[in-house]
ZATIBA-341254 format. One record per residue (C-alpha): residue number from 1; residue in one letter; x, y, z. Coordinates in Angstrom, 3 decimals, padded with zeros to 6 digits, always signed. Layout:
SITE    i  aa         x         y         z
SITE  NUM   A         X         Y         Z
...
//
This chain:
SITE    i  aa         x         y         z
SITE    1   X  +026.306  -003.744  -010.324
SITE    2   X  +022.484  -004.051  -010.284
SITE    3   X  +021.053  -007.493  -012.043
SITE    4   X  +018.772  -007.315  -014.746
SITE    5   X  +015.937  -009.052  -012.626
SITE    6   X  +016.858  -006.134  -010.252
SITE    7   X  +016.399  -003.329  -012.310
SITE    8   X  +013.247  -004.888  -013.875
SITE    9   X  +011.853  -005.047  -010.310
SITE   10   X  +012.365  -001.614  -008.831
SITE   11   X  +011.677  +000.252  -012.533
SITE   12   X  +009.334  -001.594  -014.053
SITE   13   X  +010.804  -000.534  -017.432
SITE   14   X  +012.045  -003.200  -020.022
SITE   15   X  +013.846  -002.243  -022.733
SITE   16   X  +012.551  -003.202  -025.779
SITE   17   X  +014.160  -003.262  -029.832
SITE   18   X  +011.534  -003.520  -032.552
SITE   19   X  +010.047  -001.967  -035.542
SITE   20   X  +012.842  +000.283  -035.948
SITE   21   X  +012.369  +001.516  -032.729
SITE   22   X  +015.214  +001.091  -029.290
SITE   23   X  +014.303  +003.380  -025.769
SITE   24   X  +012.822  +002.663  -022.513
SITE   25   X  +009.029  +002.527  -021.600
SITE   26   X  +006.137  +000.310  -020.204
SITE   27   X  +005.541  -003.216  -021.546
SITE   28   X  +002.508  -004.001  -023.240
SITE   29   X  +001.576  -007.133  -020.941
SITE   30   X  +003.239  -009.186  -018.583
SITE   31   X  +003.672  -011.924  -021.104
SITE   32   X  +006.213  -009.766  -022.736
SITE   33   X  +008.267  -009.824  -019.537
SITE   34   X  +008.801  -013.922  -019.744
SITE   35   X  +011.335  -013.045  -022.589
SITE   36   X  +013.139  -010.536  -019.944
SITE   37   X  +013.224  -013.281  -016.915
SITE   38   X  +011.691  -011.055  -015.392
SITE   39   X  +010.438  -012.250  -011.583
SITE   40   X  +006.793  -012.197  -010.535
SITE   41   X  +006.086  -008.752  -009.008
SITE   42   X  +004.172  -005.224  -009.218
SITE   43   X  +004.796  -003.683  -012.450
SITE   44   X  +003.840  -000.746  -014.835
SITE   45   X  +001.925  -001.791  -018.540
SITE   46   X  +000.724  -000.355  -021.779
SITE   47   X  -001.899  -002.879  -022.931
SITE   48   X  -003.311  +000.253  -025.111
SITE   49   X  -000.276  +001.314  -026.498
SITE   50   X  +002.403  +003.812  -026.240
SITE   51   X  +001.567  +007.574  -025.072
SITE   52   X  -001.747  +006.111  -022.957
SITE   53   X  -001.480  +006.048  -019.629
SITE   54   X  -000.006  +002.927  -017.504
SITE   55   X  -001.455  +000.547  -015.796
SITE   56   X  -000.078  -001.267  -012.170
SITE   57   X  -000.798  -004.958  -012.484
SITE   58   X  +000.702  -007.617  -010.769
SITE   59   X  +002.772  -010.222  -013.244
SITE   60   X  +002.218  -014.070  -012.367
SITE   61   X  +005.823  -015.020  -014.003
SITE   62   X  +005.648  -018.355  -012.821
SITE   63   X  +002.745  -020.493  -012.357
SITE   64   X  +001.474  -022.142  -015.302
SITE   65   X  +004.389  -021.014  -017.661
SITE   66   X  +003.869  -017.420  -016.192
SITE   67   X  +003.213  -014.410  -018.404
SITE   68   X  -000.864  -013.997  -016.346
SITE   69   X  -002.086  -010.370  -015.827
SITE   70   X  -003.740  -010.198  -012.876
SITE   71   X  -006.459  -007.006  -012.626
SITE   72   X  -006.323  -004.531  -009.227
SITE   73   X  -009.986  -003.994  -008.211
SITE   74   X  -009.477  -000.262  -009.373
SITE   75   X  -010.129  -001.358  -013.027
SITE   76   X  -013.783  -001.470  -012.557
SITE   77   X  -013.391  +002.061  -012.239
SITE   78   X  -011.581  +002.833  -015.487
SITE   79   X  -012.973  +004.173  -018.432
SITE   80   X  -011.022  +002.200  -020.622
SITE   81   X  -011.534  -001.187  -018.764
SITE   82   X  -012.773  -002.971  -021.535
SITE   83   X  -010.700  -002.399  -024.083
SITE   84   X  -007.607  -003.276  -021.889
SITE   85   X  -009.278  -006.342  -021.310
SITE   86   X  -009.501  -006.724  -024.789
SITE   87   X  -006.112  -006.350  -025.377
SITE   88   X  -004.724  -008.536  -022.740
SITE   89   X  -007.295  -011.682  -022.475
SITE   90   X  -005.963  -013.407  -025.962
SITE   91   X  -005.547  -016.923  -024.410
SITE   92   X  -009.509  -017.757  -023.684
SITE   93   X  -009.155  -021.192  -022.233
SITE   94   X  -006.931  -020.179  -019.356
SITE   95   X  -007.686  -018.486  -016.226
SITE   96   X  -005.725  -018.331  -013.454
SITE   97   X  -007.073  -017.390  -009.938
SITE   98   X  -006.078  -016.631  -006.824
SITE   99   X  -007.313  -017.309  -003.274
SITE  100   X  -006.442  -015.514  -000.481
SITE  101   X  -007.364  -016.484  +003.233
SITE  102   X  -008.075  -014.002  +006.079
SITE  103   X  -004.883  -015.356  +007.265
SITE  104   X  -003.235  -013.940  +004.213
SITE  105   X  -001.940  -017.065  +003.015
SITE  106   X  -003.040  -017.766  -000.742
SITE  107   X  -003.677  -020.571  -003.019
SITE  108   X  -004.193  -021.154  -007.050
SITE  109   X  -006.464  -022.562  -009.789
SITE  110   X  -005.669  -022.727  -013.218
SITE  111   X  -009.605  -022.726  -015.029
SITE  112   X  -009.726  -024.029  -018.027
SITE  113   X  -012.760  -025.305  -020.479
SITE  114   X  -014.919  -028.671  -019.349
SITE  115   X  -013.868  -031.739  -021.883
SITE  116   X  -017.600  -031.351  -023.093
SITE  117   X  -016.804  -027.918  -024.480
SITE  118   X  -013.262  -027.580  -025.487
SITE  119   X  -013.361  -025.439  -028.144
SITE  120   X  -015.724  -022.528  -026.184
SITE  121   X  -013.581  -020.113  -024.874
SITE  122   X  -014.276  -017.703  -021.875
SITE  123   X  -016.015  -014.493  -021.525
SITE  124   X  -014.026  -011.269  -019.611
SITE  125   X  -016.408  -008.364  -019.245
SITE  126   X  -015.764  -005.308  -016.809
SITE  127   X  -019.074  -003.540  -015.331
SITE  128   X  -021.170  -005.836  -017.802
SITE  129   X  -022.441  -009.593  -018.470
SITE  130   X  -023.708  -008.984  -022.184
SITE  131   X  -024.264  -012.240  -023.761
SITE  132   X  -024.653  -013.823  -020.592
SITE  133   X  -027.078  -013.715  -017.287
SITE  134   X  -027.452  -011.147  -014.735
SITE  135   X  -024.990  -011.735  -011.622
SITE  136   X  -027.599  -011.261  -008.455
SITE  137   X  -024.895  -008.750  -007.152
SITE  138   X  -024.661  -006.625  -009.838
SITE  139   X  -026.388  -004.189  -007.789
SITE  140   X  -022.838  -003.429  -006.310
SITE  141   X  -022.883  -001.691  -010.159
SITE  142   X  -018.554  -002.942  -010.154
SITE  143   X  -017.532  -006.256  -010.685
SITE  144   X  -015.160  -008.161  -013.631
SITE  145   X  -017.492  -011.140  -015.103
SITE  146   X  -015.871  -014.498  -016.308
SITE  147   X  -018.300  -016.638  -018.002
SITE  148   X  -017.541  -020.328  -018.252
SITE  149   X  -020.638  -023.093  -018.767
SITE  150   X  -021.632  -021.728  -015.767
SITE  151   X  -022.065  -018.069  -014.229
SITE  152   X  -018.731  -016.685  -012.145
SITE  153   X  -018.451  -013.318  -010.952
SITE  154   X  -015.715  -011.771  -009.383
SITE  155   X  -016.938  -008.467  -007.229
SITE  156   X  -014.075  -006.093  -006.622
SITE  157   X  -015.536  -004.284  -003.685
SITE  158   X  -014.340  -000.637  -004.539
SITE  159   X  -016.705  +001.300  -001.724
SITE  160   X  -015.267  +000.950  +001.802
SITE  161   X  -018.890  +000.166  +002.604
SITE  162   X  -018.343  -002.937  +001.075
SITE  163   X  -021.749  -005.354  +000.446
SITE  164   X  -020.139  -009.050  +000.489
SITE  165   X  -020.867  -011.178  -002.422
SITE  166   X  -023.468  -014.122  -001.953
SITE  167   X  -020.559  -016.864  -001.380
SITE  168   X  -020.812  -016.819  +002.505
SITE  169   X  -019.895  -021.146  +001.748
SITE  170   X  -016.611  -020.193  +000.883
SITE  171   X  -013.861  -020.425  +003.233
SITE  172   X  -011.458  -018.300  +000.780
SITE  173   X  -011.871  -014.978  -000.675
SITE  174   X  -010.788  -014.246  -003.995
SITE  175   X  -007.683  -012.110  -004.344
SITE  176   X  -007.544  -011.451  -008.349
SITE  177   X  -008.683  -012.570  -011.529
SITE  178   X  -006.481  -013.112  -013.773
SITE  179   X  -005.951  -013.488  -017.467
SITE  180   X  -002.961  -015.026  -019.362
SITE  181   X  -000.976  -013.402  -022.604
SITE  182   X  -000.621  -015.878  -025.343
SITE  183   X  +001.198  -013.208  -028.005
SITE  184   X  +004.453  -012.660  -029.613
SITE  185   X  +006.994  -009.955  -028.639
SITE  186   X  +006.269  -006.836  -030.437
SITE  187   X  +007.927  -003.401  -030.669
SITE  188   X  +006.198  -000.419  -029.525
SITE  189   X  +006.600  +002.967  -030.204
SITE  190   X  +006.174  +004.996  -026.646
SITE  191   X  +008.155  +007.337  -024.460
SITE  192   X  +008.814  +006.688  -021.007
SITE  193   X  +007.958  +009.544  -018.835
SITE  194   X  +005.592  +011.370  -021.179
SITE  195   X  +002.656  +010.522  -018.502
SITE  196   X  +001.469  +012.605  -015.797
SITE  197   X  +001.253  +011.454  -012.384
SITE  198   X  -000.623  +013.199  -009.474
SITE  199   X  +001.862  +014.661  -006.836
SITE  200   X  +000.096  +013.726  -003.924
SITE  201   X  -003.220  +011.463  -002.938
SITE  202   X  -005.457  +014.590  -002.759
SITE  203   X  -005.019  +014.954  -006.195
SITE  204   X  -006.657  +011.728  -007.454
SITE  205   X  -009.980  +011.729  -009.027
SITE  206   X  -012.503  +011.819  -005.884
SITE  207   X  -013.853  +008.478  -006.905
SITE  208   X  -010.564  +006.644  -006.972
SITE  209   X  -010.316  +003.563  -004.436
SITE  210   X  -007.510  +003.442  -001.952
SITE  211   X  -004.448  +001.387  -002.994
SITE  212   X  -001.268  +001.941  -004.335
SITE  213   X  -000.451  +004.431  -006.367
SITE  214   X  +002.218  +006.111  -008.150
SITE  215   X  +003.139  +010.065  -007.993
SITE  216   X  +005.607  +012.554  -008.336
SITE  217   X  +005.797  +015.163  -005.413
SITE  218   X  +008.560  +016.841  -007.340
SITE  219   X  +008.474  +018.028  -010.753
SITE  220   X  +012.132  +017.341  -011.874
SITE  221   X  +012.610  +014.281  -009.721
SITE  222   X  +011.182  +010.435  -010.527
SITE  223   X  +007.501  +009.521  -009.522
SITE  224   X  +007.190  +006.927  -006.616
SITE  225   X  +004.873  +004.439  -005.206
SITE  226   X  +002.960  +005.130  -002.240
SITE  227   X  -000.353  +003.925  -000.499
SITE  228   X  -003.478  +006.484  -001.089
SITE  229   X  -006.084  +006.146  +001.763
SITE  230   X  -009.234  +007.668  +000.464
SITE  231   X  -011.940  +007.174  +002.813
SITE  232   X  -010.598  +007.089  +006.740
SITE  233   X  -010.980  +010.668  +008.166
SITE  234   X  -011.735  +012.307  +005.077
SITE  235   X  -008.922  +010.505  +002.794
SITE  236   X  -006.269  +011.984  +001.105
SITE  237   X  -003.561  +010.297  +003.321
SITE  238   X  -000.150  +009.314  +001.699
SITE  239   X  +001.586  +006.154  +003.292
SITE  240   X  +005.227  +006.305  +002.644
SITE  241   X  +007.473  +003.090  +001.917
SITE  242   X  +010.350  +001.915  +004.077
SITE  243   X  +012.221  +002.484  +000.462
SITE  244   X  +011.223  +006.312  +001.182
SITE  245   X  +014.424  +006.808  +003.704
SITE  246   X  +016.553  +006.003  +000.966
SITE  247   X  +015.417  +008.739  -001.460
SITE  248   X  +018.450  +011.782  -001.753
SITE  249   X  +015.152  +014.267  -001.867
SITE  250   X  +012.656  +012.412  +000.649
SITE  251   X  +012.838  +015.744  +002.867
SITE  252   X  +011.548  +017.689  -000.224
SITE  253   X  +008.981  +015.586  -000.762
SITE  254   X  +007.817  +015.664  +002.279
SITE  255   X  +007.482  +019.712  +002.448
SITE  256   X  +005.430  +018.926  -000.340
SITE  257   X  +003.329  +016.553  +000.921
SITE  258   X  +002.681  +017.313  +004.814
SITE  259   X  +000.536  +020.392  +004.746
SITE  260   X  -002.087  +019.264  +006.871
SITE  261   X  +000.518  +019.628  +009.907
SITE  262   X  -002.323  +018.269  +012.963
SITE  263   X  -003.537  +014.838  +011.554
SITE  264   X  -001.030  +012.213  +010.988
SITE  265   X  -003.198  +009.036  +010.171
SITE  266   X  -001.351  +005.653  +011.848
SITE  267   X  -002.197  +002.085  +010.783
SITE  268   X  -000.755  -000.892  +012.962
SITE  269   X  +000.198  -004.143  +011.537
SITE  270   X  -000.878  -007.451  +013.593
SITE  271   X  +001.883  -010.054  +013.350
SITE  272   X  -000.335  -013.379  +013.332
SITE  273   X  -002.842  -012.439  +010.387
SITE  274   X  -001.560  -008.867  +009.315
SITE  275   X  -004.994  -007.618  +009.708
SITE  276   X  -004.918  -003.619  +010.352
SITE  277   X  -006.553  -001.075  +012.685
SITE  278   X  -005.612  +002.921  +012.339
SITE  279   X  -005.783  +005.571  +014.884
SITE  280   X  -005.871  +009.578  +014.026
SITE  281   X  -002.842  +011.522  +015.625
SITE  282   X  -003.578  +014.610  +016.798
SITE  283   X  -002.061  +017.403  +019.251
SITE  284   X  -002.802  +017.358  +022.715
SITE  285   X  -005.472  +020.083  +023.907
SITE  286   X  -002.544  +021.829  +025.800
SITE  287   X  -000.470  +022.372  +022.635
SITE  288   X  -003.340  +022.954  +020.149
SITE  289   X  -001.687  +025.107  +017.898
SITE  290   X  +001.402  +023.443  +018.103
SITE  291   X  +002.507  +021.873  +014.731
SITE  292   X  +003.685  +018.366  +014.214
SITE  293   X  +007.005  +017.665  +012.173
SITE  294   X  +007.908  +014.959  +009.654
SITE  295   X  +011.196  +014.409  +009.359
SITE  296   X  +013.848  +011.656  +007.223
SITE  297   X  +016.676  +010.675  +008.605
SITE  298   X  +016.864  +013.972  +010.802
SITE  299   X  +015.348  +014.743  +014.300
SITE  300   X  +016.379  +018.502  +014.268
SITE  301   X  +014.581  +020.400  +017.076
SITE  302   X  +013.556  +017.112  +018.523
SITE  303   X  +015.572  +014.618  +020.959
SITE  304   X  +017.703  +011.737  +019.289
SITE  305   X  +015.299  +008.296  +018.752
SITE  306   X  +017.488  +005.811  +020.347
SITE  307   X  +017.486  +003.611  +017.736
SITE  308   X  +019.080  +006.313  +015.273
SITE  309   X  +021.911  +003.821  +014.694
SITE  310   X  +019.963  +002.450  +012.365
SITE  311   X  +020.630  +005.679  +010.171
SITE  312   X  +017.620  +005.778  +007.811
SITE  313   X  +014.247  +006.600  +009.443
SITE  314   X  +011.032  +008.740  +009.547
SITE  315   X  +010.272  +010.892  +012.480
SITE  316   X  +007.296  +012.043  +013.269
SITE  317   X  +007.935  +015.002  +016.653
SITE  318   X  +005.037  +015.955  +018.559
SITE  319   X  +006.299  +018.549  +020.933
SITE  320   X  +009.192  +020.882  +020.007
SITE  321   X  +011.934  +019.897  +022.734
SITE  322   X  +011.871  +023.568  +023.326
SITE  323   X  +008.411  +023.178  +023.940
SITE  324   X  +008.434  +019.710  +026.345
SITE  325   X  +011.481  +021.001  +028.413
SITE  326   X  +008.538  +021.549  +031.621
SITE  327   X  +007.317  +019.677  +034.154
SITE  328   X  +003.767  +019.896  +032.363
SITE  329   X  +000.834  +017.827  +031.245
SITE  330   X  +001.672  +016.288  +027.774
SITE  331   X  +000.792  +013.917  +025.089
SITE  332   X  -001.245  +013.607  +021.568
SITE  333   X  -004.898  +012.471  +020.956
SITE  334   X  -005.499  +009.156  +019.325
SITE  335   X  -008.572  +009.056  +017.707
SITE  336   X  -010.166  +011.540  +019.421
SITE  337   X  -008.948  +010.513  +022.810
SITE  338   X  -006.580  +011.903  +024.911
SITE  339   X  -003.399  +010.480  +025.599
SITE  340   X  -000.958  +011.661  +028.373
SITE  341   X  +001.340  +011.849  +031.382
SITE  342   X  +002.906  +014.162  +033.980
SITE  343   X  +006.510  +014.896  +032.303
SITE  344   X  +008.415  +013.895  +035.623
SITE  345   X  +011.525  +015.184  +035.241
SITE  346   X  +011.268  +017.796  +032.170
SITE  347   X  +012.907  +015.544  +029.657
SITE  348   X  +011.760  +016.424  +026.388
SITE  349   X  +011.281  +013.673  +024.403
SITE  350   X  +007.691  +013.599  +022.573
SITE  351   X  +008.251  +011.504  +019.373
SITE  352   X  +007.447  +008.245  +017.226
SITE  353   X  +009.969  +007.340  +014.648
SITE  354   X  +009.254  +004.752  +011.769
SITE  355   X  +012.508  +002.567  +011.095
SITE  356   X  +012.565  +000.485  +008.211
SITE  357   X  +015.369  -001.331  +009.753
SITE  358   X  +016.942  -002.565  +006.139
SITE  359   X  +019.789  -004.299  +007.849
SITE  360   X  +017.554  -006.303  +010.623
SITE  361   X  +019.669  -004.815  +013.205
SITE  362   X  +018.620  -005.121  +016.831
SITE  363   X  +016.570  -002.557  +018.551
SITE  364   X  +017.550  -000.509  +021.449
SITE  365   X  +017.299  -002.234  +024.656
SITE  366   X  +016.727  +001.026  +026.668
SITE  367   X  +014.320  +000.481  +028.848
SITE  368   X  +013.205  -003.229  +028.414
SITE  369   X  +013.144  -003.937  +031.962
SITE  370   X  +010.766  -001.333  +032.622
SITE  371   X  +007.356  -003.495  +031.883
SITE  372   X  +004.931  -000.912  +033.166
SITE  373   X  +005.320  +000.671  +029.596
SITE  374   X  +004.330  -002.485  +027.836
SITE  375   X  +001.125  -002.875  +030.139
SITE  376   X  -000.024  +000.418  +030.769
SITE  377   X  +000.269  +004.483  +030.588
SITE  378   X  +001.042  +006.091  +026.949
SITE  379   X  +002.704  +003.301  +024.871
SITE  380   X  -000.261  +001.115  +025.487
SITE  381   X  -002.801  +003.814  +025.373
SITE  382   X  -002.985  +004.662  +022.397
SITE  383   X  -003.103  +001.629  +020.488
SITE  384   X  -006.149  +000.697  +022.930
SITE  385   X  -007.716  +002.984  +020.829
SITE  386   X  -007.097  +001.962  +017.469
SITE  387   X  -010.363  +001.233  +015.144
SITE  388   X  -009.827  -002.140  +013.334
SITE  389   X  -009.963  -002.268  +009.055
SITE  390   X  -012.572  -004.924  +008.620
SITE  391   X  -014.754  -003.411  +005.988
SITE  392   X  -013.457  -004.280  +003.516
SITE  393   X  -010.630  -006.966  +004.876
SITE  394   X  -008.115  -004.916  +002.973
SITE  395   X  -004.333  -004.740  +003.831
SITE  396   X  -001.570  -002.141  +002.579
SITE  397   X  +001.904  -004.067  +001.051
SITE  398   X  +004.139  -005.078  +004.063
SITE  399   X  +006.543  -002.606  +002.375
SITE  400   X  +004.229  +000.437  +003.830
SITE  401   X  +004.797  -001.134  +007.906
SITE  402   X  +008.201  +000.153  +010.008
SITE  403   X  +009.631  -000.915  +013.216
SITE  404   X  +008.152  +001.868  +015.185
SITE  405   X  +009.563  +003.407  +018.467
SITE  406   X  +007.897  +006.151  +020.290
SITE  407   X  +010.003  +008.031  +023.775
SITE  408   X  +007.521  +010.677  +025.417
SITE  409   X  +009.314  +012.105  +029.024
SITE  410   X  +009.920  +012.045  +031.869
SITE  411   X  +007.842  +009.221  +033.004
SITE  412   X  +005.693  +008.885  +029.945
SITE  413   X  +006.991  +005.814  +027.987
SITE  414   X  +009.955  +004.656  +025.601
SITE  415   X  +009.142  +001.506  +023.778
SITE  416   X  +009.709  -000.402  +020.558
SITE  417   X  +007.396  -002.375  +018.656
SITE  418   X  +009.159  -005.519  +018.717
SITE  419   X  +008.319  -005.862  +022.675
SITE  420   X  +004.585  -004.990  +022.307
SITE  421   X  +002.527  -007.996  +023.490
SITE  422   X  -000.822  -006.349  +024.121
SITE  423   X  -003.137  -006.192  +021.099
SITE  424   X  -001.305  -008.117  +018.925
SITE  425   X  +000.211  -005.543  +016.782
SITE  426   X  +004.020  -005.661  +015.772
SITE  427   X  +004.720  -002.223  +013.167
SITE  428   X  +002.660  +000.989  +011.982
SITE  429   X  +002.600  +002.487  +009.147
SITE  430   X  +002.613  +006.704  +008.451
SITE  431   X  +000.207  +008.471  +006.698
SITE  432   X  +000.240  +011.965  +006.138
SITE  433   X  -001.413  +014.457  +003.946
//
């Protein structure tokens, strides 16, 4: 039996009486999810009402007396920005903010009026400082403006060619801003469902930001959250969750989704500061027009991943095993390069598979004596030529990284991201499109 705190989580739906009216749909605000106990977390709200379209926010439930809405930098980009700020900033002498270091650790602030002015509230404007001075970045044209006694600006950085702010003295960077609800519980009429969601990254507006999104690959089956990627190699990438093994339709999602069958766009994780770097995956020159699968929870016309005791995976096959049963030259391209080996013995393994790993089990041990593969040849090669994320120093959720294993030969690797040492990096991520 799920818990209500549960259900709130993975749905973000809250079911709410009032005005006559009793059904599921979005909350207004995230102070209406303090009467749910609801836990702080990503959720869907209405702030405009029912029958408009959501909004993903992340709920502060539990610093200062919770119920804070914090903004995604994508708001800037909304037409109706300002009038959802209207409708959520009701408490004008609180302000929480967050601070986030490079190291990804984060810290709080609760702002609140000086004791000189207590009865001036503060000023929330999106794309706009009316009533107030110019910020000297508001050539970046994006930005949400608090105005206390004294000029803050909060730039949200939208453009991957991100042009830093002029606070090069501070030694955080700012995460969110964030307002709080001060309102009563209300009933809203609304419908849950009766929005439209995009069925793949490619068919956002070409302006929208990377981040996460939600969409719904499958007309008759529930929308899910994914990670767009909208500006490396063209964009239009769709990161799937480690939650993605566990859908009963994941396979015919993925039909939908992977049409673009000779670019698979990687992203690997570094353990110590989860800072990212991503690498294109492409065939080898000797099997150009070979295809690449995507698979869940299936390897079929591929050799087994050894750590398929895990039962719930993605695999991502590079050569047929029809096709790498030779003693032949094989391997991918990583970002442009070539990768490969000599297939010794004919074996035809040529595979990475993604493992969520829900149960922490234990990798496979196959092969960890064999340290050549963690110093040299294809497991390390192709990493070596990963391209780091560091404008902006964005990261995807940790729920978008797997446990990765990759077996190519015949004498051209097997490996397991828990034993890489080189590089730093400890899980990738899949993209496709």
């Amino acid at each position: 039996m799920w818990s209500l705190k549960v259900l709130i989580a993975l749905c973000t739906l809250i079911q709410w009486e009032g005005n006559g009216v009793h059904g599921w749909w979005y909350p207004p605000d995230c102070y209406n999810l303090r009467f749910q106990n609801a836990p702080s977390g990503m959720y869907y709200i209405q702030p405009l009402g029912a029958n408009t379209k959501p909004n993903r926010v992340y709920c502060e439930m539990t610093i200062g007396g919770g119920g804070f809405t914090f903004l995604p930098r994508s708001l800037t980009r909304t037409s109706s920005a300002s009038r959802i700020v209207r409708a959520l900033f009701r408490d004008r002498y609180n302000v929480l903010l967050k601070l986030k270091k490079k190291s990804g650790s984060e810290s709080y602030t609760l702002i609140q009026p000086h004791p000189h002015f207590p009865n001036t509230g503060f000023g929330v404007l999106v794309n706009s400082f009316h009533g107030y001075t110019r910020p000297l970045n508001a050539f970046m044209k994006e930005y949400i403006f608090l105005r206390s006694h004294w000029l803050f600006t909060i730039y949200m950085g939208t453009d991957r060619s991100f042009q830093g702010p002029m606070m090069s003295r501070l030694s955080f960077l700012f995460l969110f801003l964030c307002v709080v609800i001060q309102q009563e519980a209300i009933g809203v009429n609304g419908c849950c469902g009766c929005d439209e969601f995009p069925k793949d990254c490619f068919s956002l507006p070409p302006n929208s930001p990377s981040g996460v999104y939600k969409i719904q690959a499958l007309v008759d089956e529930e929308p899910f959250d994914v990670y767009c990627e909208k500006a490396i190699h063209g964009g239009g990438f769709t990161f799937l969750p480690r939650g993605f093994t566990r859908l009963p339709y994941a396979q015919n999602i993925v039909k939908v989704l992977f049409r673009d069958k000779k670019n698979v766009l990687l992203k690997l994780q570094k353990k110590v500061d989860r800072s990212e770097a991503y690498t294109l995956i492409q065939p080898h020159p000797s099997f150009a027009n070979t295809e690449f699968g995507v698979l869940i929870n299936s390897f079929q016309g591929y050799t087994t991943p050894l750590n398929a005791f895990m039962k719930e995976y993605i695999f991502l096959g590079i050569i047929p095993a029809s096709a790498a049963r030779h003693r032949s030259v094989q391997g991918f391209r990583s970002n442009g390069h070539t990768v490969q080996f000599t297939n010794c013995d004919a074996n035809p393994n040529s595979y990475f598979a993604f493992m969520p790993n829900h149960n922490l089990q234990t990798p496979s041990n196959y092969g960890a004596s064999w340290h050549i593969f963690e110093t040299s040849r294809v497991a390390v090669d192709w990493r070596s030529k990963a391209i780091p994320i560091t404008h902006p120093d964005r990261t995807m959720p940790n729920e978008f990284f797997f446990l990765t294993e990759l077996h190519f030969g015949g004498c051209g690797t097997y490996t397991s991201s828990n034993r890489w040492s080189k590089f730093g990096f400890h899980a990738t991520a899949i993209g496709i499109r």
